[in-house]
N, C-alpha and C positions, 0 to 999 in steps of 0.2 A: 504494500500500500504506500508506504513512503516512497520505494523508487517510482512507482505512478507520479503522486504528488510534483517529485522531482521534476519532471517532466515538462510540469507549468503547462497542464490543460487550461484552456478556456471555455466558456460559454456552457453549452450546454454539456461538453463531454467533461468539462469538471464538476458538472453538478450530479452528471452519473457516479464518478467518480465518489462525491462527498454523500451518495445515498448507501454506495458501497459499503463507505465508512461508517456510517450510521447503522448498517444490516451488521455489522462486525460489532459495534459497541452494543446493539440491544441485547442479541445473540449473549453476549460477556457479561452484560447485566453491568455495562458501565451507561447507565441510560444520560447525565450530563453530557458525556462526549457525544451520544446518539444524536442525543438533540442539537447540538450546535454547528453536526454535519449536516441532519437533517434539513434542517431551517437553512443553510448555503446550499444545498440543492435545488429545495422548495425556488432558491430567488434566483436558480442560474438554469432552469430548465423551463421550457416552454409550457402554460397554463394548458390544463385537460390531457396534456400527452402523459403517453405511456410511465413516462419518466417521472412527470409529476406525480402519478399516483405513484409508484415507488417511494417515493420521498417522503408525501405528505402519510404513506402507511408508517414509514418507519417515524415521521413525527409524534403520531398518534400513540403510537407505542410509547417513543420516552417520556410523551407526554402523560400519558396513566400510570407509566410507572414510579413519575415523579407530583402525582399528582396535580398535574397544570390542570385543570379543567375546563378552563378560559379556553386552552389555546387547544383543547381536545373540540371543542365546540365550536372554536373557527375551523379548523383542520374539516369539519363536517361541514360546514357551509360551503366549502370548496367542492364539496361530491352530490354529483344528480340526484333529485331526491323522486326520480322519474324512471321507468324501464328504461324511457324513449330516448333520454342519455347518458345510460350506465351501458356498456360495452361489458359482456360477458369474456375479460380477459384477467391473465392472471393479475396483471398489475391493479386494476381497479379493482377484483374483490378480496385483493390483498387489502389494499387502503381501505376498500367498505366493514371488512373482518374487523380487521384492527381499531378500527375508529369506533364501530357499533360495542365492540367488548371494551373497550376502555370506558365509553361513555357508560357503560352498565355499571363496573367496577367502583365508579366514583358519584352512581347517586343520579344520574342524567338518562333516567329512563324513555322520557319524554321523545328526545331527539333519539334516541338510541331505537325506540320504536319506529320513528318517522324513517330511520336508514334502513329498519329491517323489512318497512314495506316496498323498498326498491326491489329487493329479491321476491317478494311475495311473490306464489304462482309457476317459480323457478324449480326445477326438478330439478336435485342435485346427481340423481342413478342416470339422469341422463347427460353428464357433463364428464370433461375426463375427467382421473380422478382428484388433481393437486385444486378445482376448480370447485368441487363437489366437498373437498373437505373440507374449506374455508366456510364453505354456506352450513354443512354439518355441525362444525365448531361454533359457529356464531348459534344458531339454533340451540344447542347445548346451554348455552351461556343465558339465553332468554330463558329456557326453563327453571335455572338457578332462582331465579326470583318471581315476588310474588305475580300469579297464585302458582304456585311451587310446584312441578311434578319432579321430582327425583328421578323417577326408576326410566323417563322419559332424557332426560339428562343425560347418564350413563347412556344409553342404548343410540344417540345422537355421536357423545363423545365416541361407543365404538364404532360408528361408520366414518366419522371423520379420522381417527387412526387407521384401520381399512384403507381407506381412501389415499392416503400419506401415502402409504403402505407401498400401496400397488405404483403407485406416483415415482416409487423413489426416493422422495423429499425428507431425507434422513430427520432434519433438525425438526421439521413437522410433527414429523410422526413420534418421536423422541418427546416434544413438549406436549404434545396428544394423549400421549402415554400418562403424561404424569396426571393429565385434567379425567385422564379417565381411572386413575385411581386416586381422585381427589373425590370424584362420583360415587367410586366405590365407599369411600371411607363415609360420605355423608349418607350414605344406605346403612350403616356397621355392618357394612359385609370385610371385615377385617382383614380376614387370611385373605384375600382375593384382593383387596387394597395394598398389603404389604406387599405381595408379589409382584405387583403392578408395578407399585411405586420404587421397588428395590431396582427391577429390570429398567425402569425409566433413570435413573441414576445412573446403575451402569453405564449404561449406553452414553449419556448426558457428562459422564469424567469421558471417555474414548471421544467422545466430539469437542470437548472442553467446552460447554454451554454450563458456566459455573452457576449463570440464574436460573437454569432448568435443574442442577445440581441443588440448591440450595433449594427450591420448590419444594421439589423430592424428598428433600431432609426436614423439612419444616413439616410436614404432611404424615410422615413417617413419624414423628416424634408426639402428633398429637396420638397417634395409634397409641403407639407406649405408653400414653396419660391414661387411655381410654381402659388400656389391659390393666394399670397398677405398676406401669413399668416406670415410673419418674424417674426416679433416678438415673436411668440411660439419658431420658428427654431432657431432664438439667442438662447434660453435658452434650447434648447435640444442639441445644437451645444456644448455650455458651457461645460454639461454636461458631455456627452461622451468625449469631450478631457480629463479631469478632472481622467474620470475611464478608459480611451483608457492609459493615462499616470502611474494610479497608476500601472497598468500590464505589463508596458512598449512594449504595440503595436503602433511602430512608424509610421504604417500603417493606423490604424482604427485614430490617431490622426490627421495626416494631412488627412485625407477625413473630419474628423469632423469639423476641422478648415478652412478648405476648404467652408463647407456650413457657418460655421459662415462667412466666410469672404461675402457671395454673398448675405445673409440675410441681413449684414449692409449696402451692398448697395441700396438693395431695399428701406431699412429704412432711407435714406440718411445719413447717418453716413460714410462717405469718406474716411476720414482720417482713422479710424481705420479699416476699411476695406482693406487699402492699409497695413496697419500693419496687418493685421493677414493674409492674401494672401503672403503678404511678408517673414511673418516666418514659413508657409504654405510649402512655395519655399525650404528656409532653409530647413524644416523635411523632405522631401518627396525626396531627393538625390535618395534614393534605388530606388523608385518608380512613374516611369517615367510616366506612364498613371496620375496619381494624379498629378504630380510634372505640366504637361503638364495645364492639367487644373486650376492650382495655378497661373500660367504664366497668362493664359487666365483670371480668375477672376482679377488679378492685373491690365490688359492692360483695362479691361471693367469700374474697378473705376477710373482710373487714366484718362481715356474718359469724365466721368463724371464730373470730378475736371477740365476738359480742357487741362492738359497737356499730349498733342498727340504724343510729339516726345517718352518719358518714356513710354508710351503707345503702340507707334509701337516696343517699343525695349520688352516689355515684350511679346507681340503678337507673335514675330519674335521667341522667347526663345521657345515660347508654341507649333508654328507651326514648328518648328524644331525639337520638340523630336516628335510630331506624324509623319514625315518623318522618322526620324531613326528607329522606331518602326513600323511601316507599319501601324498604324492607332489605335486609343482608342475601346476598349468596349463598351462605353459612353460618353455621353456631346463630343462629338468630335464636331461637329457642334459649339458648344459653342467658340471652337479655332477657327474655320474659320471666325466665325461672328467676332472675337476681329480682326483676320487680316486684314478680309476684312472694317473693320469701320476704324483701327487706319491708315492704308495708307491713306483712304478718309480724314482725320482727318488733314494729313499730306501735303495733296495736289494731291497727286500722284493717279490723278483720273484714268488712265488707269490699274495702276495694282490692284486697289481699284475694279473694275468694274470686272476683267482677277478672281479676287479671288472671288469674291460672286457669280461669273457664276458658279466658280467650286464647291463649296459649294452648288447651288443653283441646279446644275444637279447632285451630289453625293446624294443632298435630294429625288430628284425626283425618284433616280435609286433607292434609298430605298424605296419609299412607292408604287413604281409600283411594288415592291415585295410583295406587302403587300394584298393578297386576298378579304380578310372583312373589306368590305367599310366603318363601325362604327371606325374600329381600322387605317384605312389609314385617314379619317379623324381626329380624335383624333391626331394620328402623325404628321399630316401637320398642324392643325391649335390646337392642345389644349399644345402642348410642346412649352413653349415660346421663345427660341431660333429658334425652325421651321418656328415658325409663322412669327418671327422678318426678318429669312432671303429670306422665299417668301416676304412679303411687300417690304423689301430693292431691291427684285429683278423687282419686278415687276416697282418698283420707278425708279430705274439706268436705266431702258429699256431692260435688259439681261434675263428676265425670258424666252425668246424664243431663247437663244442660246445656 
């Protein structure tokens, strides 16, 4: 890449050039450098061309991953919001992918919808396959949020690996991997999650994609919390903040510090559990689905140590940004059980009772979506948040309201 540079391209063949470079930093999970090649392509390549949507894909990416949303939301203004000007090629449903799951990611459902109706109507089984798995993945991603089908999720994620697959498209299929054992883990189908997600690592060190690496790891280590395994997940928790910080992804670190915070509590370790949830809260400003469940890991130790009032106020924090955002990807459940325990906590048995009902039918309305009775059980009772808030409901009296 530098002897390229060297070379002192201009115009438009340096903007291919600096998109290059931008596919190279997002790839590495160095998403500032991404963005700053990004954006000199974006301005040295001809508007609507091929090239552009390269660019403007890989803006979209560092821009979600560093939580810009501003500029994830221009980055969409820039793409047809019409069949009659989207071009079924790879470049644009690179950029349409990219930009529709970012905007998901950070709460911009709105527009996120408006890009998913360019595709509406599109057959992905009849597209090649690197073309088909872009519209796959994105589909996946819409189902993460509300109204939530899961087991619809997974079954998207495996045709867009599939798809990779047969494509070739190593690094695809490799971060594929990992979203389809991210699917796996929010079904608690475990062993089938671990598996997944180990072989997506593998694979992810041999290509050197350290942020498809650190995914993998962060993903795997919530498994460990889930088994009773903390102690492992501390030190893989460590870990990845450690290398989430030397590449400064302020993203991949408060998710990591995130699990470390909820591994210490498992571990009874309290006090530092409220500290690293707490500076959790502090990182994760951009990135309100994390930031939401930092709130929540805090209000859940802070239960534990007995002080309920800091408890409801952290609760309160957590279930407010999933209102503003119209709901998480993941662990959302995890915010309702902190709301609904720290009011109880508090006294205020009726709104305690009004919240775990709505949690406890939000639960149900997912796993009656859920076809395969191994993976609706698994979700009701092998996800320990699930399990916690059928028991709570069945306990209050509310599981039949």
């Amino acid at each position: 890449m530098e002897r390229a540079f060297a070379c002192a391209p201009e115009g438009e063949a340096a903007g291919r050039l600096h998109a290059l470079a931008a596919t190279v930093h997002n790839w590495r999970g160095t998403f500032a450098e991404a963005e700053r090649a990004a954006k000199s392509a974006v301005a040295l390549v001809p508007a609507g061309s091929r090239a552009a949507h390269t660019a403007l894909a890989m803006l979209a990416w560092a821009s979600g991953a560093l939580g810009k949303v501003e500029q994830i939301e221009a980055v969409a203004s820039l793409l047809p919001r019409d069949r009659k000007g989207a071009a079924l090629d790879r470049e644009f449903l690179l950029a349409w992918y990219s930009t529709t799951v970012s905007l998901r990611d950070l709460g911009r459902h709105a527009t996120a919808v408006a890009l998913e109706r360019v595709m509406a109507g599109v057959q992905p089984e009849h597209l090649e396959p690197g073309l088909a798995g872009h519209i796959y993945l994105t589909k996946s991603a819409a189902a993460c949020f509300p109204p939530r089908r899961p087991e619809l999720a997974l079954r998207f994620s495996e045709a867009a690996w599939e798809a990779y697959e047969r494509d070739g498209a190593l690094r695809d299929a490799c971060l594929t991997r990992t979203a389809l054992g991210v699917a796996q883990r929010r079904l608690g189908a475990y062993e089938a999650a671990e598996s997944t997600l180990k072989e997506a690592k593998r694979v992810a060190i041999q290509l050197d994609l350290s942020y498809v690496t650190n995914t993998a790891t962060i993903h795997l280590g919530h498994i460990d919390v889930a088994r009773g395994q903390s102690a492992a997940a501390r030190t893989t928790a460590a870990r990845v903040i450690e290398e989430a910080r030397a590449v400064g992804d302020g993203r991949q670190m408060g998710q990591a510090r995130v699990l470390l915070a909820q591994a210490l509590i498992d571990l009874g370790d309290l006090a530092q559990a409220c500290a690293q949830a707490t500076t959790a809260i502090d990182e994760t400003r951009a990135y309100p689905a994390t930031q939401s469940i930092a709130h929540a890991t805090l209000a859940h130790a802070l239960l534990r140590e007995g002080r309920a009032l800091e408890a409801l106020a952290a609760a309160r924090a957590a279930i407010e940004i999933v209102t503003r955002v119209g709901g998480l990807d993941e662990d959302e459940a995890l915010v309702h059980l902190a709301w609904a325990e720290a009011l109880d906590a508090c006294g205020d048995e009726a709104a305690a009772r009004a919240a775990l009902a709505a949690a406890f039918n939000e639960l149900r309305a997912e796993a009656d979506a859920i076809e395969s009775p191994p993976l609706r059980r698994s979700f009701l009772e092998g996800v320990p948040e699930h399990a916690r808030i059928r028991a709570l409901a069945e306990a209050w009296g509310v599981a039949g309201t």
